[in-house]
C-alpha positions as a Markdown table, in Angstrom:
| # | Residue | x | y | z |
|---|---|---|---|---|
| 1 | Unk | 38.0 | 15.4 | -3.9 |
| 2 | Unk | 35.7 | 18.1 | -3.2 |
| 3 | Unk | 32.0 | 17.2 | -2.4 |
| 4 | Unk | 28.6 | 18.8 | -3.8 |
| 5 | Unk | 25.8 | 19.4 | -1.9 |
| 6 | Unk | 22.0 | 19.9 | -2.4 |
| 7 | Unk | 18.8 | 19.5 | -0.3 |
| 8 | Unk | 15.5 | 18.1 | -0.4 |
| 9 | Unk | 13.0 | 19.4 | 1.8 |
| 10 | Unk | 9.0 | 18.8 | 0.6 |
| 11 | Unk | 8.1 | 22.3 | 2.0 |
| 12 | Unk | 9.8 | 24.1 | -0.7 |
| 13 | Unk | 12.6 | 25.3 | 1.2 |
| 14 | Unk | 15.4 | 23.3 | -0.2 |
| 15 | Unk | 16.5 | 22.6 | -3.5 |
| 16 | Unk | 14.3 | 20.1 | -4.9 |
| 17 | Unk | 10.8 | 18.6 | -3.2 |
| 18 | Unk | 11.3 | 15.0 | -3.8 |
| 19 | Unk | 14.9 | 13.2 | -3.9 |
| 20 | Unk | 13.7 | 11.7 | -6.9 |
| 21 | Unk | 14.4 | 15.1 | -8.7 |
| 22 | Unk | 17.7 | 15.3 | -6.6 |
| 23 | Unk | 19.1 | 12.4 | -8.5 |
| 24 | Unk | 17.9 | 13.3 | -11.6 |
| 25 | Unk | 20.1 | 16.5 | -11.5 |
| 26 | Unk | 23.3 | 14.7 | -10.9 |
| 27 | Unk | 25.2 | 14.0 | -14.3 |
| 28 | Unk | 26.4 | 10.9 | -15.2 |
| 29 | Unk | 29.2 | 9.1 | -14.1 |
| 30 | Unk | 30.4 | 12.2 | -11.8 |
| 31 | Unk | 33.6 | 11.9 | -9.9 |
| 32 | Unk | 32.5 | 14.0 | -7.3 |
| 33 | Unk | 30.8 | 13.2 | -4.0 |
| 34 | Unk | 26.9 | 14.6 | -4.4 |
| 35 | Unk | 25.4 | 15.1 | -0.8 |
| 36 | Unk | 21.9 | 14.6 | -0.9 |
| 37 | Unk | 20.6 | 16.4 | 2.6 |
| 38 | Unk | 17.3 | 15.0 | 3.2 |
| 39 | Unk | 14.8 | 17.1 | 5.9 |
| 40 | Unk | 12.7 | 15.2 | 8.0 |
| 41 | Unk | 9.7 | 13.7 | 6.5 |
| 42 | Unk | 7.9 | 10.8 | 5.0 |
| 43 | Unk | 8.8 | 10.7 | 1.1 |
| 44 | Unk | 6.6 | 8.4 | -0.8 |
| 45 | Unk | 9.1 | 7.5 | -3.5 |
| 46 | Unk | 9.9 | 4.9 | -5.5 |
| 47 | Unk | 14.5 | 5.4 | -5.9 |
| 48 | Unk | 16.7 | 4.0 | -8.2 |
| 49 | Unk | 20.4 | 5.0 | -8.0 |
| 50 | Unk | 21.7 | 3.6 | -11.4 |
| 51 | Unk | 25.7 | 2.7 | -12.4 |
| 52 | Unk | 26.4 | 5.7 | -13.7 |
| 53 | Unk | 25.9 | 7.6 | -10.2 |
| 54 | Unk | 28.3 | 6.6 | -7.9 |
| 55 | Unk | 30.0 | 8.7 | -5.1 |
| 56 | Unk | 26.3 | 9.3 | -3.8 |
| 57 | Unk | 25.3 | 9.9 | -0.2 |
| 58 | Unk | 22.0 | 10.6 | 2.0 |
| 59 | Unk | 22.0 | 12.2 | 4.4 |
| 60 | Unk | 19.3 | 12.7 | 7.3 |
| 61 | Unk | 18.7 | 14.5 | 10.4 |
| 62 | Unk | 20.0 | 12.4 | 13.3 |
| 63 | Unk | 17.0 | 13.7 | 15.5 |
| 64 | Unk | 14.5 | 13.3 | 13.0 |
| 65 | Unk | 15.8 | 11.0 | 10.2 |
| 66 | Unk | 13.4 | 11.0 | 6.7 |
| 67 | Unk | 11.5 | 8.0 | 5.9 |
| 68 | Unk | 11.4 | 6.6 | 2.1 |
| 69 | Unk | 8.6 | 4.5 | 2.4 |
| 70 | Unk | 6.9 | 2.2 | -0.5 |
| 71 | Unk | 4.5 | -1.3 | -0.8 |
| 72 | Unk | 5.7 | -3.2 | -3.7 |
| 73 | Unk | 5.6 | -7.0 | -3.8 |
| 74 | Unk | 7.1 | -9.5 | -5.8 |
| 75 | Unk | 4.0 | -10.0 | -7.2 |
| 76 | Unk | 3.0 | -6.1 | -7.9 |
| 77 | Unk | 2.5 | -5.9 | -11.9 |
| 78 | Unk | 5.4 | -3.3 | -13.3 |
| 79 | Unk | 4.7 | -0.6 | -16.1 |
| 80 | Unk | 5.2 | -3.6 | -18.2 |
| 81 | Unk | 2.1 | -5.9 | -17.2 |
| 82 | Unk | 4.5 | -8.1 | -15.6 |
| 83 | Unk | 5.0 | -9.4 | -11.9 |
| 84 | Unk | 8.0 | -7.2 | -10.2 |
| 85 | Unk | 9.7 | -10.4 | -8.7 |
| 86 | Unk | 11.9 | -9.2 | -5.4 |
| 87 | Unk | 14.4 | -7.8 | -7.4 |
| 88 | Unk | 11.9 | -5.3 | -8.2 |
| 89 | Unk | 10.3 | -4.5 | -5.5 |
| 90 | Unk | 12.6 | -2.7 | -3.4 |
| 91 | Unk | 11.7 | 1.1 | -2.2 |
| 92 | Unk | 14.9 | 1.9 | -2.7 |
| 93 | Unk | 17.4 | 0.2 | -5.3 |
| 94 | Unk | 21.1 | 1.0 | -5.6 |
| 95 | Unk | 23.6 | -0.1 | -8.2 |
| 96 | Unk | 26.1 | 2.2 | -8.1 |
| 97 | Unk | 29.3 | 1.4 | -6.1 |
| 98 | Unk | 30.0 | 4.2 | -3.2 |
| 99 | Unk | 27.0 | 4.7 | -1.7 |
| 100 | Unk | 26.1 | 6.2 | 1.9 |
| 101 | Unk | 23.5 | 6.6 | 4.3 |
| 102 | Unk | 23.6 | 8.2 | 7.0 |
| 103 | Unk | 20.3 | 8.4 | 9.4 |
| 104 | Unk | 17.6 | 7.4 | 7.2 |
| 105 | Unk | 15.0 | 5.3 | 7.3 |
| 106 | Unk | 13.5 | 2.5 | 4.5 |
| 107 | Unk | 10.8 | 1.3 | 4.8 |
| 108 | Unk | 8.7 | -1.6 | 3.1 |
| 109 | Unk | 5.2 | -1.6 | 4.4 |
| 110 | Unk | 3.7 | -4.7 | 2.8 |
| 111 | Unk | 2.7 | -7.3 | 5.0 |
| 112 | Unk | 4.0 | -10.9 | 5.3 |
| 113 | Unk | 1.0 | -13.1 | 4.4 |
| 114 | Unk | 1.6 | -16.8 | 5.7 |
| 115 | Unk | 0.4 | -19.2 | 3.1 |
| 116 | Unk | 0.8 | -17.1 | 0.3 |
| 117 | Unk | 3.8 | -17.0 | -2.3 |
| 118 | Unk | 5.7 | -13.7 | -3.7 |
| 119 | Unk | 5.3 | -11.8 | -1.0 |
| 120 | Unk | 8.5 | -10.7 | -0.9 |
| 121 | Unk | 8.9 | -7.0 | -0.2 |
| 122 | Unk | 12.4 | -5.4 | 0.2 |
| 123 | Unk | 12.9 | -2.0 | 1.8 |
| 124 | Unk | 16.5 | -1.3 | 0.5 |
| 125 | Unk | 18.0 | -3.6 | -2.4 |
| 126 | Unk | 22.5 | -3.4 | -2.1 |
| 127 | Unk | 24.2 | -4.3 | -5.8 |
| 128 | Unk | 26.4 | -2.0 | -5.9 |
| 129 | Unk | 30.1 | -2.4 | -4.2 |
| 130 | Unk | 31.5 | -0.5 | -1.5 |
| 131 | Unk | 28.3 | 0.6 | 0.6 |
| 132 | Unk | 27.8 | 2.0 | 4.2 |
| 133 | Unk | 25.2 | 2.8 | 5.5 |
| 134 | Unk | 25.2 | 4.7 | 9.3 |
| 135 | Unk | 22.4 | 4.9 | 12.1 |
| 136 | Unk | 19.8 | 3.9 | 9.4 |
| 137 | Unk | 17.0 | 1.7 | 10.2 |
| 138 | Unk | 15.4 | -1.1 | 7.7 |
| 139 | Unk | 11.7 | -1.9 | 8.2 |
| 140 | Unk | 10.1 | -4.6 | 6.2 |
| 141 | Unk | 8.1 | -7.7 | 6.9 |
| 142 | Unk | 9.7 | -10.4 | 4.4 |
| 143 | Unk | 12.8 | -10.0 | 2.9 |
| 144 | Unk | 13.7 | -6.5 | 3.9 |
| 145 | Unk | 17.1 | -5.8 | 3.2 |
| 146 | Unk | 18.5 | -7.8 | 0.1 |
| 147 | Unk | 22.0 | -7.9 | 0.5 |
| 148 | Unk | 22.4 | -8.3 | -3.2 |
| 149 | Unk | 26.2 | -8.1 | -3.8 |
| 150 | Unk | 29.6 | -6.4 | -3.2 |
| 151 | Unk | 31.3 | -5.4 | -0.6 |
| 152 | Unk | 29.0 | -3.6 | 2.3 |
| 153 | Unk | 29.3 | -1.7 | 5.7 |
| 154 | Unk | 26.6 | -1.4 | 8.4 |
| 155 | Unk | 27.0 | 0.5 | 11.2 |
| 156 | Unk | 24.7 | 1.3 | 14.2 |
| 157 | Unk | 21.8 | -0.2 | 11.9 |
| 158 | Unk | 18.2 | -1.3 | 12.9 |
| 159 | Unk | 16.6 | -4.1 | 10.9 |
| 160 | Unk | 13.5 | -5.7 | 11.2 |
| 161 | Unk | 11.6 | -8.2 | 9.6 |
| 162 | Unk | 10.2 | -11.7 | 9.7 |
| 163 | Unk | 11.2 | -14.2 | 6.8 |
| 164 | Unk | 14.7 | -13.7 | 5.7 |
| 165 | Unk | 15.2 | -10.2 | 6.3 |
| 166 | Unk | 18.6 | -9.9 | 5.8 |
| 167 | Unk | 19.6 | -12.1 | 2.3 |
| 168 | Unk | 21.9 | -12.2 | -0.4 |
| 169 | Unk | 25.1 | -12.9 | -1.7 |
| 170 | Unk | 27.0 | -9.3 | -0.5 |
| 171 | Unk | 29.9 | -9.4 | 1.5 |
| 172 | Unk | 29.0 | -7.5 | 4.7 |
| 173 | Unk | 30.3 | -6.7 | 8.2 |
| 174 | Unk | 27.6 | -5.8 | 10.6 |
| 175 | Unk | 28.1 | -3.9 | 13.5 |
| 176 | Unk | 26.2 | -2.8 | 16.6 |
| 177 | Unk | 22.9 | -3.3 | 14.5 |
| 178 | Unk | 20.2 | -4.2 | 16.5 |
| 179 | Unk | 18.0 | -7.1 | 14.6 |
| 180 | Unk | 14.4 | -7.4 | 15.2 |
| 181 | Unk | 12.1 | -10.3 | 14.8 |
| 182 | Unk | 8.3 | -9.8 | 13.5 |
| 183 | Unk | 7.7 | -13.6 | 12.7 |
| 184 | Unk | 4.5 | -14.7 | 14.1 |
| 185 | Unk | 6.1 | -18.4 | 13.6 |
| 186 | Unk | 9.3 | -19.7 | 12.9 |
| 187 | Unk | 11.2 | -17.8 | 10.0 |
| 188 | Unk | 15.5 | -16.9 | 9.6 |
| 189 | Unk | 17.3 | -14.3 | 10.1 |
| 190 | Unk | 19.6 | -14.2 | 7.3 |
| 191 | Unk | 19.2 | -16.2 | 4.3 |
| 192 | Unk | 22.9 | -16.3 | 2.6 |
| 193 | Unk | 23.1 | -17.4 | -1.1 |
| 194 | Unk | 27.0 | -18.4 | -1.2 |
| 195 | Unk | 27.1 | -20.9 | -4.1 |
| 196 | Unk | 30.5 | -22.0 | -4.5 |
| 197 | Unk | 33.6 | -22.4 | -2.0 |
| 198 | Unk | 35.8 | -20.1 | -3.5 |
| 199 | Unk | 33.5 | -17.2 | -3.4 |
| 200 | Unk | 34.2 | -14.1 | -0.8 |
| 201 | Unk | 30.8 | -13.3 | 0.2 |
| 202 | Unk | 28.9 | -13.8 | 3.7 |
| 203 | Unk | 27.7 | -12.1 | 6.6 |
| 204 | Unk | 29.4 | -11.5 | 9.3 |
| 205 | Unk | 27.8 | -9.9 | 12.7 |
| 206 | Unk | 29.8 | -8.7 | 15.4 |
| 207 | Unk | 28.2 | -6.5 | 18.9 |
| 208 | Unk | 25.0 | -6.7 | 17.7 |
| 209 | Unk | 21.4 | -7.5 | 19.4 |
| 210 | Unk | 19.5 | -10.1 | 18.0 |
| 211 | Unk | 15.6 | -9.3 | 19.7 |
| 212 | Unk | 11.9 | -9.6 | 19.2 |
| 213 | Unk | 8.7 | -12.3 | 18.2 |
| 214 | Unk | 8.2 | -16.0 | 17.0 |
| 215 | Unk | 11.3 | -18.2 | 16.9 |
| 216 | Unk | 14.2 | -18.0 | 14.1 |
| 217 | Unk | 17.1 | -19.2 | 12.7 |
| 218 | Unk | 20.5 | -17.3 | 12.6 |
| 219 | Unk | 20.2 | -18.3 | 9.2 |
| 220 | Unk | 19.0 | -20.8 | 6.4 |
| 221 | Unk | 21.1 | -22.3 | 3.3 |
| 222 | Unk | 20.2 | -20.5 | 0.4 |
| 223 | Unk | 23.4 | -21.4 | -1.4 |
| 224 | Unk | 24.9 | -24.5 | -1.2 |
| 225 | Unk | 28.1 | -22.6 | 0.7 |
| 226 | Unk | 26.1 | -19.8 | 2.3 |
| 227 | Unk | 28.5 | -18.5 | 5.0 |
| 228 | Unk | 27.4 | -16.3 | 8.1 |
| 229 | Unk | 29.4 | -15.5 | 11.7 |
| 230 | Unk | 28.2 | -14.2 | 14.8 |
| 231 | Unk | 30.7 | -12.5 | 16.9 |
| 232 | Unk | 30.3 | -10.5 | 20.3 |
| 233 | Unk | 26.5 | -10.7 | 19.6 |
| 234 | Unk | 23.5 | -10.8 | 22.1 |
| 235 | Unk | 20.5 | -13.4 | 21.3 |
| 236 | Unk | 17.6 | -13.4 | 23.4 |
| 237 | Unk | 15.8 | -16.2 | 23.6 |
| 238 | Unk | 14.2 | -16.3 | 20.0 |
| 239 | Unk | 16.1 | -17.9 | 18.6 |
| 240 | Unk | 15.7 | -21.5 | 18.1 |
| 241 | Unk | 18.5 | -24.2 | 20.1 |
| 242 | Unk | 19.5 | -25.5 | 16.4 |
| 243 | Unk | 20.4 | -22.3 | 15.6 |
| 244 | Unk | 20.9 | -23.0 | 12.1 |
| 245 | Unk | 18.8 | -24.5 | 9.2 |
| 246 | Unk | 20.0 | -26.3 | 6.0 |
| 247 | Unk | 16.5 | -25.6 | 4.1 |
| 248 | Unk | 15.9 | -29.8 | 3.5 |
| 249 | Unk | 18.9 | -30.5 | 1.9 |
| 250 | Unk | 21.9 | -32.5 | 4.6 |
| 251 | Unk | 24.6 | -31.9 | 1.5 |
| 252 | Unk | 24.9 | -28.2 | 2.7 |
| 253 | Unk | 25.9 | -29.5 | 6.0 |
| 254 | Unk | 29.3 | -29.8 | 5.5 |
| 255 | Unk | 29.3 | -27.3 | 2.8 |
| 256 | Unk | 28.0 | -24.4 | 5.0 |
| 257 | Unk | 30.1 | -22.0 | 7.3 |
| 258 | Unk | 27.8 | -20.7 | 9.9 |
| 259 | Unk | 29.8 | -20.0 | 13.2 |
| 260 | Unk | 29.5 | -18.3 | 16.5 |
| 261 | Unk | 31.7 | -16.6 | 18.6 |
| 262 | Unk | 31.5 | -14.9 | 22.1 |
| 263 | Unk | 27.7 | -14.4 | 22.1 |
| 264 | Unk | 25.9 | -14.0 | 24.9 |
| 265 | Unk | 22.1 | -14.2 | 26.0 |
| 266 | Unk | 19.6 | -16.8 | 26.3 |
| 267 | Unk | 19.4 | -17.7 | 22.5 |
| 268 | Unk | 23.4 | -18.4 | 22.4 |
| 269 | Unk | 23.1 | -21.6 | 24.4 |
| 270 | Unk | 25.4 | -24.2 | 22.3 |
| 271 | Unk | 24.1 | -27.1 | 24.0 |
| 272 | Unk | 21.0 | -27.6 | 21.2 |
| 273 | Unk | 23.1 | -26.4 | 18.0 |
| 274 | Unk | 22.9 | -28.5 | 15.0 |
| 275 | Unk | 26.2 | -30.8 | 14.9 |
| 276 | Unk | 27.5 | -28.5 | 11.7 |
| 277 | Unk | 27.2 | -25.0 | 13.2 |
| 278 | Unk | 31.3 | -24.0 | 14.2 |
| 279 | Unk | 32.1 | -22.5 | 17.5 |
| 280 | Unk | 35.0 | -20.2 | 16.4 |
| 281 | Unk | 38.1 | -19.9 | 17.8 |
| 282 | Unk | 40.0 | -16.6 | 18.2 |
| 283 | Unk | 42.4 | -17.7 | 15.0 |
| 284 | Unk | 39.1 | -18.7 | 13.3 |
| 285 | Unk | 36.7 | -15.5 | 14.3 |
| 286 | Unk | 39.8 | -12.8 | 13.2 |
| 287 | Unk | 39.2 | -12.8 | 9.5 |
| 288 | Unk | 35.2 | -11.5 | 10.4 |
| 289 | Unk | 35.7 | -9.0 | 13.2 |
| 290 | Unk | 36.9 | -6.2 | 12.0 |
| 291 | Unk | 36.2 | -3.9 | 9.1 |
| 292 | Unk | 38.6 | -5.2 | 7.3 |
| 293 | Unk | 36.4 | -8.3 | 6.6 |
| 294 | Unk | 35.2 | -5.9 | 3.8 |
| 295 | Unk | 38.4 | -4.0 | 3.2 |
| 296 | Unk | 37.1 | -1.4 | 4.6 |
| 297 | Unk | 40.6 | 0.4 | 5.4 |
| 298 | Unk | 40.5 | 0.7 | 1.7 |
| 299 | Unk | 37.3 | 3.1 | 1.0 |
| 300 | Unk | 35.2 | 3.6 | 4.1 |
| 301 | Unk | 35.0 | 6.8 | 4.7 |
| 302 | Unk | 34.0 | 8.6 | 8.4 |
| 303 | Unk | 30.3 | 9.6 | 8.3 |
C-alpha cells in the first residue's frame, strides 16, 4: 500500500501552513497512508482527526519535534454556549483507527487549580483503535492523555501531568516512556475505567521511569475492574508505599487488577502496598510484556 505525503511548514515553504488544512485535503475514508510532515514550530491548533480518516500519520523532526499546543478546559463554553466537558477539551482528538506519531509534541497548557472542579484539560484524546505513537511527548497538568479506547502503542513517550494524567478505558502497552509528576499534593498516575471483568482493556507499563513532584498513586479505581501492570519499571520515591488507591469504595478491592513486576527504585518498596495490589509472577506478568498485549504483531508498523 503505497503512502502519500504532504508538509506543513508555517513559513510558506511546505504545502499547507497549518495542519488543520492538511487534513482537510485528505478525502474521506482513503485507503492510503497520508504522511503529514510537520516542520518545527509551535502550531496553535485546535485538531480533530474524524472516522472517516484513518491510515493517518504525523510526523515531526526528531531534532526539533512541532508542538500543537491549546488551553481548553472542561469547563471552556463550545461554539454551542455549552461547557466542553473533558471529552472536549483535548488539543488534539483522534477517532480514526491507524493513527501515528512520530516526534511530536501536545501540549495542554491549562493549569491544575486545586479546589476547583472541571478543570480537566487533555493534551491528546485516543478513541480510535490501533494507535502508536513514537518519541512524542504529552504535556498537560490534569488529565493529559485520555486513553479513551482501543487498542494503543506507546513507545519512547514522555508524559507529564498531575491528576490522572494517563486515564481511560484503552488497551495500551507502554514502553520506555518516561512519566512525570507535577502534583503539588497527592494525585494518580493512571486512572483506569475497566467496568466489567470480561473487558480487554488496561494499562500495562513495562521499562519505564516513573519521576518528578508531590506524591502519587500508580493508579486509582475509576471502574469497578480498572486493571494496570508495572513491569521492569523505575519509581523514585514519589510514589506513595500504598501504591494503589481504590477511590473510597473497599468493593474494588478484590475487583481491581493492579500488579507489579520487577520494578526497581525507591518508590517500588512492597513492604507498604495495600493488601490487594498483586506482585506478578513470571506466568502472571507474560500476557503484559510484550507488544502483543495489544496485538501489536498484527498492525504495528516500524516508525
Amino acid at each position: 500500500m503505497n503512502s502519500v505525503r504532504v508538509s506543513v511548514s508555517q513559513d510558506g515553504a511546505g504545502d499547507f501552513k497549518t495542519i488543520g488544512d492538511a487534513i482537510s485535503s485528505i478525502p474521506p475514508n482513503n485507503t492510503r497512508r497520508v504522511i503529514i510532515a510537520i516542520k518545527p514550530g509551535v502550531y496553535r491548533e485546535k485538531i480533530f482527526i474524524p472516522r472517516t480518516l484513518p491510515f493517518l500519520t504525523f510526523l515531526g523532526d526528531w531534532s526539533e519535534p512541532p508542538t500543537i499546543t491549546g488551553n481548553d478546559t472542561a469547563s471552556v463554553s463550545g461554539n454551542d454556549g455549552k461547557p466542553l466537558r473533558t471529552y472536549q477539551s483535548a488539543t488534539v482528538a483522534v477517532d480514526a483507527n491507524y493513527f501515528v506519531a512520530i516526534n511530536m509534541k501536545f501540549e495542554n497548557t491549562a493549569p491544575h487549580v486545586i479546589g476547583t472542579r472541571q478543570e480537566q484539560a487533555v493534551a491528546v484524546r485516543i478513541s480510535g483503535t490501533k494507535a502508536a505513537f513514537y518519541n512524542c511527548s504529552f504535556y498537560g497538568d490534569q488529565d493529559t492523555l485520555y486513553d479513551h479506547k482501543g487498542l494503543h502503542y506507546f513507545s519512547n513517550c514522555f508524559i507529564q501531568g498531575s491528576v490522572d494524567f494517563i486515564f481511560g478505558s484503552g488497551r495500551s502497552f507502554y514502553e520506555n516512556c518516561h512519566l512525570n509528576s507535577i502534583a503539588k499534593k497527592v494525585a494518580s498516575l493512571t486512572a483506569q475505567k475497566r467496568s466489567n471483568s470480561s473487558l480487554a482493556s488496561g494499562f500495562s507499563f513495562k521499562d519505564s521511569t516513573i519521576t518528578g513532584s508531590g506524591l502519587i498513586y500508580l493508579g486509582r479505581a475509576w471502574g469497578d475492574y480498572s486493571r494496570v501492570v508495572f513491569s521492569y519499571t523505575y519509581m523514585d520515591k514519589i510514589v506513595l508505599p500504598q501504591g494503589w488507591n481504590d477511590w473510597g469504595d473497599q468493593r474494588r478491592d478484590s475487583r481491581v487488577y493492579y500488579g507489579e513486576y520487577k520494578c526497581s527504585g525507591p518508590g517500588a518498596n512492597l513492604t507498604g502496598r495495600v493488601t490487594w495490589a498483586r506482585v506478578l509472577t513470571d506466568e502472571e506478568a507474560r500476557p503484559f510484556i510484550g507488544a502483543y498485549y495489544v496485538e501489536g504483531d498484527t498492525w504495528l508498523i516500524s516508525p
